[in-house]
C-alpha positions in Angstrom: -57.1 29.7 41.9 -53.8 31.4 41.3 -50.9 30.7 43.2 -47.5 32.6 43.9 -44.4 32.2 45.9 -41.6 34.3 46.6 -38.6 33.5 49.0 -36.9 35.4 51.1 -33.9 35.4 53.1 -34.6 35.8 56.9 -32.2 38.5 58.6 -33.7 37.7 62.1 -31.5 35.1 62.8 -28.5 36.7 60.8 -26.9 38.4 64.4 -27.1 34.7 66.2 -25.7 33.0 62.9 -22.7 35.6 62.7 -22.0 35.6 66.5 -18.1 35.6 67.0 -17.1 35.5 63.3 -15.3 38.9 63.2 -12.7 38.0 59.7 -14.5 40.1 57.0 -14.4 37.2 54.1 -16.3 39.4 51.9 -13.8 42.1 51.8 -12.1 42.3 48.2 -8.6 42.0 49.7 -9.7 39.8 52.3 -6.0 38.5 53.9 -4.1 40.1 52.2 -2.7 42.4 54.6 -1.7 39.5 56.9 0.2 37.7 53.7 2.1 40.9 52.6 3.6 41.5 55.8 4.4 38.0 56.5 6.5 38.3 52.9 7.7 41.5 53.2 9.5 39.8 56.4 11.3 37.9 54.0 12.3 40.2 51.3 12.0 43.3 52.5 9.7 44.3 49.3 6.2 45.6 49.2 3.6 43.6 47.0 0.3 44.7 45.6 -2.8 42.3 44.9 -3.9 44.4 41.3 -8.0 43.9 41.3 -9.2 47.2 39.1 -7.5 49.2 36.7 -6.5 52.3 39.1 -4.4 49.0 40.9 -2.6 48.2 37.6 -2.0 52.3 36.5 -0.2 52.2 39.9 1.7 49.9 39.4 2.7 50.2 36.5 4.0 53.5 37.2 6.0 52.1 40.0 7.2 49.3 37.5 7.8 52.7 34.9 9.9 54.4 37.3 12.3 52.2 38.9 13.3 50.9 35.3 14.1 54.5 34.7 17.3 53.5 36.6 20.5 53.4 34.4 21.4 50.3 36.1 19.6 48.0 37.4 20.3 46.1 40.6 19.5 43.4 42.6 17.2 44.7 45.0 15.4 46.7 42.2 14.6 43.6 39.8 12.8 41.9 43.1 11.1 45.1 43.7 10.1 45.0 40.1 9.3 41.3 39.7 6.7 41.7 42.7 5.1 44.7 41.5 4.6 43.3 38.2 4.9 39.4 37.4 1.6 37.9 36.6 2.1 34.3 37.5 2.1 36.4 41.5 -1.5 37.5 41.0 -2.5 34.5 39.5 -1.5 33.4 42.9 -3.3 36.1 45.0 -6.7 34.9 42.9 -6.0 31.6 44.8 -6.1 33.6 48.6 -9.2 35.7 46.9 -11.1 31.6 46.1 -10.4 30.8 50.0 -12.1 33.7 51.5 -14.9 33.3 48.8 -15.4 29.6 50.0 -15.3 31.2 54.3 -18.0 33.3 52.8 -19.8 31.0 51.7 -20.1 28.8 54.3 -21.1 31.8 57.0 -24.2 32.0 54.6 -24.9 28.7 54.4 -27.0 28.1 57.6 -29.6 31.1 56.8 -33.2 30.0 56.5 -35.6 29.8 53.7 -38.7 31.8 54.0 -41.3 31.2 51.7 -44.9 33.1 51.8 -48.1 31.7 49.6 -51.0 33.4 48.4 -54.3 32.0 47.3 -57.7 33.4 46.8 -60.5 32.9 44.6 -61.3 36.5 43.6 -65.0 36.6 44.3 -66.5 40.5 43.7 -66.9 42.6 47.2 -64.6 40.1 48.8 -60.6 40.3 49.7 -58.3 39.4 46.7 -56.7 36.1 48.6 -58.2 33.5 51.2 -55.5 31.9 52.6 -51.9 33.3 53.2 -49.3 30.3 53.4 -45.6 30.3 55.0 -43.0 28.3 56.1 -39.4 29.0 57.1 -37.1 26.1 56.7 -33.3 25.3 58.0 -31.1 22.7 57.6 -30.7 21.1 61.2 -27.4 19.0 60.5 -26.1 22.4 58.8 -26.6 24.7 62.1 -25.6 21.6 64.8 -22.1 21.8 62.8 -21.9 25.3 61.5 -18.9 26.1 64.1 -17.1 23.5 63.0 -17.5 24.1 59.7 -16.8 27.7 59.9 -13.6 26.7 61.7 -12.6 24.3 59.2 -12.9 26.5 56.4 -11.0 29.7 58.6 -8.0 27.3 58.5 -8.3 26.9 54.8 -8.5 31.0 54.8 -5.0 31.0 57.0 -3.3 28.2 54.6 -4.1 30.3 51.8 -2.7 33.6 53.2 0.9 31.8 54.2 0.9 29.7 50.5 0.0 33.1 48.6 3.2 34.5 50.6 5.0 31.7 50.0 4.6 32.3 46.9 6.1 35.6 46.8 9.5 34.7 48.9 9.7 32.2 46.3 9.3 34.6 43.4 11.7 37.3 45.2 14.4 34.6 45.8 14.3 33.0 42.3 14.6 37.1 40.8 17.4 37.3 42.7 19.3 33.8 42.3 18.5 35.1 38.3 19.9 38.2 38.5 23.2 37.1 40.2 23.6 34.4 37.4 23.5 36.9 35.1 25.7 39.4 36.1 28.4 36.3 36.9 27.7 35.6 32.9 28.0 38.6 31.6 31.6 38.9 34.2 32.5 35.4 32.7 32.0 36.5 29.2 34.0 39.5 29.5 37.0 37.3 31.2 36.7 35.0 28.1 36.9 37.3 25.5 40.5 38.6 26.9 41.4 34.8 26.8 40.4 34.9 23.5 42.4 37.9 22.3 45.2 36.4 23.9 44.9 33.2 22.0 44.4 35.1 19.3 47.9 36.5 19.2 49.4 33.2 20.2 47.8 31.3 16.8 48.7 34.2 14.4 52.6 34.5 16.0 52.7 30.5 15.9 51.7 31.1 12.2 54.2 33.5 11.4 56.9 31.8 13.0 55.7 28.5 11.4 56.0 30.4 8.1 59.4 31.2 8.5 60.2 27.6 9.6 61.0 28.0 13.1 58.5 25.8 14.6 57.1 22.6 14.1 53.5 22.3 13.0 52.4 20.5 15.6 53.1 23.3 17.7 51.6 25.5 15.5 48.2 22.9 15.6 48.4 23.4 19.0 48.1 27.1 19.4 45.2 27.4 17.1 43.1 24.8 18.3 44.0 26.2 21.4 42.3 29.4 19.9 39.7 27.6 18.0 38.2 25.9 21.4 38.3 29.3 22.7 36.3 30.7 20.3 33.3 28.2 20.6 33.4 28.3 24.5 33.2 32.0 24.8 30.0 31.9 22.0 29.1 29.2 24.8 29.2 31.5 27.1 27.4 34.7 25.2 25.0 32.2 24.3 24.2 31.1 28.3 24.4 35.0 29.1 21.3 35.9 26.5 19.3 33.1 28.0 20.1 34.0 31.9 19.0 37.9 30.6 15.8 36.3 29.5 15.3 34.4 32.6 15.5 37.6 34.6 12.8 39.5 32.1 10.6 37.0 32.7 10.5 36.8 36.5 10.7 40.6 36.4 7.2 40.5 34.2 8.9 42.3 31.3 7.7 42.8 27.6 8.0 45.5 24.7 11.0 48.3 25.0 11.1 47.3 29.0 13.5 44.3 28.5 16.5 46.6 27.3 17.8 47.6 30.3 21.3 47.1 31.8 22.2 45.2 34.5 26.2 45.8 36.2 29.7 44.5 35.0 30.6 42.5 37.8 29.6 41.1 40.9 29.5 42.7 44.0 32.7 42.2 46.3 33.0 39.6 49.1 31.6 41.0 52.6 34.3 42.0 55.0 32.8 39.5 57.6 29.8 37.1 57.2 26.3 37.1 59.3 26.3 34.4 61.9 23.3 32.6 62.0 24.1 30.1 64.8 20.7 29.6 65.5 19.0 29.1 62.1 17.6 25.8 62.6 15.5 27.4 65.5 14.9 30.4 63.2 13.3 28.1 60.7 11.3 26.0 62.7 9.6 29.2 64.1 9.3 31.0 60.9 9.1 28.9 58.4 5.8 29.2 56.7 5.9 26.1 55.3 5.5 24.2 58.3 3.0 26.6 59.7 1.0 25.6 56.6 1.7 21.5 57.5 0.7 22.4 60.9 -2.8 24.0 60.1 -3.1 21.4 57.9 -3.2 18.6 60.4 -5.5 21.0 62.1 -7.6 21.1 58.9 -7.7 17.3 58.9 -9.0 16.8 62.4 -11.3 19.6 62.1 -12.3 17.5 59.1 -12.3 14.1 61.2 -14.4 15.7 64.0 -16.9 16.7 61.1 -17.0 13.1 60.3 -17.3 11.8 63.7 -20.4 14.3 64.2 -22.2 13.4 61.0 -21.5 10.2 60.5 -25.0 8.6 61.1 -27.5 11.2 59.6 -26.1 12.6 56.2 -28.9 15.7 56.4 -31.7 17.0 58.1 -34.0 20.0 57.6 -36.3 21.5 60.2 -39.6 22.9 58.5 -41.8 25.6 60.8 -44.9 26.2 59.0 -47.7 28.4 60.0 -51.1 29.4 57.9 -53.7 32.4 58.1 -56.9 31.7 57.1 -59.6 34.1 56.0 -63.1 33.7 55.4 -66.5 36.2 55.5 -69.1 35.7 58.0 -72.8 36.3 57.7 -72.7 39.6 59.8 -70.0 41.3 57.5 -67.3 40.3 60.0 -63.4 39.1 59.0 -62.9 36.2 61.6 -59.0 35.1 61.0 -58.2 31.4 61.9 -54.3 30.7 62.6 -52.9 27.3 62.9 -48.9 26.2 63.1 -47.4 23.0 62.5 -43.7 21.9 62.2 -42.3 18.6 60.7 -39.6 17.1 60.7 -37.6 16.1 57.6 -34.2 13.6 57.6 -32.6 11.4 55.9 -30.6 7.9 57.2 -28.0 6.1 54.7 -29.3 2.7 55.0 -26.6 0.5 55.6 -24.1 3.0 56.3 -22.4 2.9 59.3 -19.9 5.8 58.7 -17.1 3.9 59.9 -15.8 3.8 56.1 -16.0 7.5 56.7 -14.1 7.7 60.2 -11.3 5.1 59.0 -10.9 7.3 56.0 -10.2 10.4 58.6 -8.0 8.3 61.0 -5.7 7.8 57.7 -5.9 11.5 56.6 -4.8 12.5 60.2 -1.6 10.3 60.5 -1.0 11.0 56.8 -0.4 14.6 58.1 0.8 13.8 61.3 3.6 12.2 59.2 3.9 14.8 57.1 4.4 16.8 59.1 6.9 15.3 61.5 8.9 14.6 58.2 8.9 18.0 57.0 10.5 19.4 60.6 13.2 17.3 60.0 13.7 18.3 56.3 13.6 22.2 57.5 16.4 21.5 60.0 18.7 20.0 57.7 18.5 22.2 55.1 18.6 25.1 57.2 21.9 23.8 58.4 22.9 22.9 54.9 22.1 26.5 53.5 24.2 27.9 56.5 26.8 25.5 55.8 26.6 26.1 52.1 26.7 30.1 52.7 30.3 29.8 55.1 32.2 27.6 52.9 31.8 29.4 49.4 32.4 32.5 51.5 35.4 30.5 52.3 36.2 29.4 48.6 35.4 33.0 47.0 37.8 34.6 49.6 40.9 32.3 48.8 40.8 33.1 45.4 40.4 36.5 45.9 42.6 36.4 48.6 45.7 33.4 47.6 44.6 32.4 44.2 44.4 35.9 42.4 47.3 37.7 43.7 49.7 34.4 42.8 48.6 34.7 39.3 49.0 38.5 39.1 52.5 37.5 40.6 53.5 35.1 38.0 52.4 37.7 35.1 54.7 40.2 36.2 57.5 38.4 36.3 56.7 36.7 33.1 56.9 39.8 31.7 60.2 41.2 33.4 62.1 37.7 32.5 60.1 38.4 28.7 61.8 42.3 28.6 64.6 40.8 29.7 64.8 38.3 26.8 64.3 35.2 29.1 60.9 34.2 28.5 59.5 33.6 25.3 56.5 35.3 23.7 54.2 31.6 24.2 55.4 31.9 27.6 54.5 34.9 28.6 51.1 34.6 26.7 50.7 31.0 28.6 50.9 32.7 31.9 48.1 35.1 30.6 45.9 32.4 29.6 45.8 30.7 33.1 45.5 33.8 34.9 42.1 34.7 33.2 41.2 31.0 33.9 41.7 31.5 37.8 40.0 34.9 37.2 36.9 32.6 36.0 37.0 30.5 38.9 37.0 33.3 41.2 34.4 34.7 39.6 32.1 31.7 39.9 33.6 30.9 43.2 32.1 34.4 43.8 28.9 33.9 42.3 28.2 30.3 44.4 28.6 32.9 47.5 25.9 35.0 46.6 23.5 32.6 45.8 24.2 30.7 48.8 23.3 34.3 50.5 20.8 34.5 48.6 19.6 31.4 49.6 18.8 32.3 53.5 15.8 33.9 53.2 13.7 30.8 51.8 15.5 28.6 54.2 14.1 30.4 57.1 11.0 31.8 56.1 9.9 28.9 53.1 9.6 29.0 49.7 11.7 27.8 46.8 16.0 27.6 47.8 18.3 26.8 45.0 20.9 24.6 44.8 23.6 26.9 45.9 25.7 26.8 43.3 24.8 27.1 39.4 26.2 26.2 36.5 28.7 28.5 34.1 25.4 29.4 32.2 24.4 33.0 33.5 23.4 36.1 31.7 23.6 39.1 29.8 22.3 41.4 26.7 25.1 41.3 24.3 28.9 40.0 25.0 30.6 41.1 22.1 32.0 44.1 24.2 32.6 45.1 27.6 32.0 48.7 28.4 32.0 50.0 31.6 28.0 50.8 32.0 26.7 47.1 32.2 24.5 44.8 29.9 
């Protein structure tokens, strides 16, 4: 007797099983729409989610022609660091893993059908006796299947706000990057007219020294003066390189592509700031980092609810079988014989309670209750802090530009009328110089702070990573050995 068995999946029951699940987890972009608008919020940038190679050509010429600009700016390295930074679709593959696993569990509850054949192959008789089926389901997977498929649907939404956090983070870190570059590369420039300035001073101090008309400790002091100089302006072209390379990696850059230029300076101050009175509010309603906290919780008592529901009978399966019997009679007639029977198949931990289980929830949920809770009081204090952070270096940039600057451009002038005049001498007047371009390199980084606190808003109120505010001297740039007017 042979025997065979071949299993099918039963589409009668697929309309009842999919009944009010309308998301479309099996599409290749599945939720991606919903994350790209929710970032482009934020930035103001469109994103792609590459998946084939017509995706990348795209892109890539995209990428191709916005580099084609002489100059690059601020807005252009985001759009470019979105478009093409890999680390971003590494992300996306996450979003892609959640729908997958929402798939999944929509199929999970379909039935097994299974059909036998047997027979013993007897000449002038049919070629099988009996015909065996039976169509099997999981019980404990169909009593929670809406719970399940809601559980995992939260997972989906999580996914779709982390995969755009993930982008307001990337756009807000190209963009912190590129203004510490161009404030290095500003920097730089400042110090190397420092340094030709001290340069003059130490060779006239040697000249004069040579001729006996000053001491050498003066002399000492004007070229150590210059010497210092020297090694914190390499300092300086040193922390301008790196900031450049910063800003080719976020921008996903390789090959030929890294040499573009980026501007001279800075842009200037704003002629008034943006008021923002009611960011705290703003971020409690948009920030998707707490929407994410907030689903989770809703994830965990989904979760708890699962537990609650399951926690006697770990699994049950519900086996329908039926059986068609054939046989000959003595007259030549086929007489067919049906019978159906259905059992019933379970399984009971022994000694398990599931309380281990619930107790195990009831932590999970005030875990991110907690959460939570302490995360809306983080968002409120730093979106006051960014706020705060954003009006006072507005504050700071604008007195140098404003009291600082036009003092010292006052005090070099009239160094150099009392120096025509034979007044002031030549360390004098190149002592004035010297602390000029010092206040010029405060204003400039008093400048810089402003724009990354700007720069800063977006994440505050929407999520993702927010810098510190303020960074260090170290910034970027291609090459400081000169300053020409087209950018580095």
């Amino acid at each position: 007797m042979a025997l065979a068995k071949t299993k099918l999946l039963s589409a009668a029951l697929l309309p009842l099983l999919l009944a009010g699940c309308t998301t479309d987890y099996a599409a290749r972009d599945a939720g991606f729409v919903n994350t790209s608008l929710k970032s482009s919020q934020a930035t103001g940038k469109q994103t792609v989610w590459i998946q084939n190679q017509q995706q990348a050509a795209e892109a890539r010429a995209r990428v191709k022609a916005l580099m084609a600009k002489k100059t690059i700016d601020v807005e252009t390295a985001v759009q470019v660091a979105l478009l093409n930074n890999r680390g971003l679709q590494a992300a996306y593959a996450d979003l892609g893993d959640s729908a997958a696993d929402a798939w999944q569990t929509q199929l999970s509850v379909f039935p097994t059908f299974s059909v036998g054949l047997s027979g013993i192959g007897t000449p002038g008789l049919e070629a099988y006796r009996v015909i065996e089926g039976a169509i099997a389901a999981n019980i404990l997977a169909l009593a929670t299947y809406d719970r399940n498929i809601k559980l995992a649907d939260t997972r989906f939404r999580q996914a779709q706000l982390n995969a755009a956090l993930v982008t307001i983070s990337l756009a807000a870190e190209t963009r912190r990057a590129w203004i510490n570059a161009v404030a290095a590369w500003e920097n730089v420039a400042y110090l190397n007219q420092a340094k030709a300035a001290a340069d003059a001073a130490s060779e006239l101090a040697k000249k004069i020294g040579e001729a006996g008309s000053m001491p050498k400790a003066d002399q000492a002091r004007e070229h150590v003066f210059y010497a210092e100089l020297t090694g914190e302006t390499a300092k300086a072209r040193l922390a301008a390189k790196l900031a450049k390379e910063e800003l080719v990696r976020l921008m996903g850059l390789s090959g030929s592509d890294v040499e573009f230029q980026i501007p001279n300076r800075l842009p200037n101050l704003p002629r008034a700031l943006i008021r923002r009175d009611d960011i705290e509010a703003e971020a409690i309603g948009k920030r998707m980092d707490l929407q994410v906290a907030r689903l989770e919780l809703q994830a965990t008592a989904q979760s708890y609810k699962l537990e609650n529901a399951t926690r006697i009978v770990t699994d049950i399966e519900l086996v329908g079988t039926w059986e068609k019997e054939r046989e000959r009679e003595e007259d030549g007639r086929i007489v067919s014989d049906i019978s159906r029977t259905g059992s019933l198949e379970f399984t009971i931990p022994i000694f398990d309670s599931g309380q281990a289980r619930l107790r195990k929830g009831e932590l999970a949920y005030m875990r991110a209750a907690n959460q939570l809770a302490e995360l809306a009081v983080n968002v409120r204090s730093e979106a006051r802090s960014a706020y705060v952070s954003y009006r006072s270096n507005y504050d700071i940039a604008r007195h140098y530009r404003n009291n600082v600057l036009p003092l010292r451009n006052t005090i070099e002038e009239q160094s150099l009328l009392t120096y025509n005049g034979m007044i002031t001498s030549t360390f004098e007047l190149i002592a004035d110089t010297r602390e000029k371009i010092d206040s010029t390199i405060l204003a400039v980084n008093a400048k810089r702070d402003f724009w990354l606190a700007e720069a800063n808003l977006a994440p505050v109120v929407y999520g993702g990573s927010a810098g510190s505010g303020s960074a260090a001297a170290e910034t970027e740039v291609a090459s400081a050995e000169a300053a020409p007017a087209g950018g580095h």
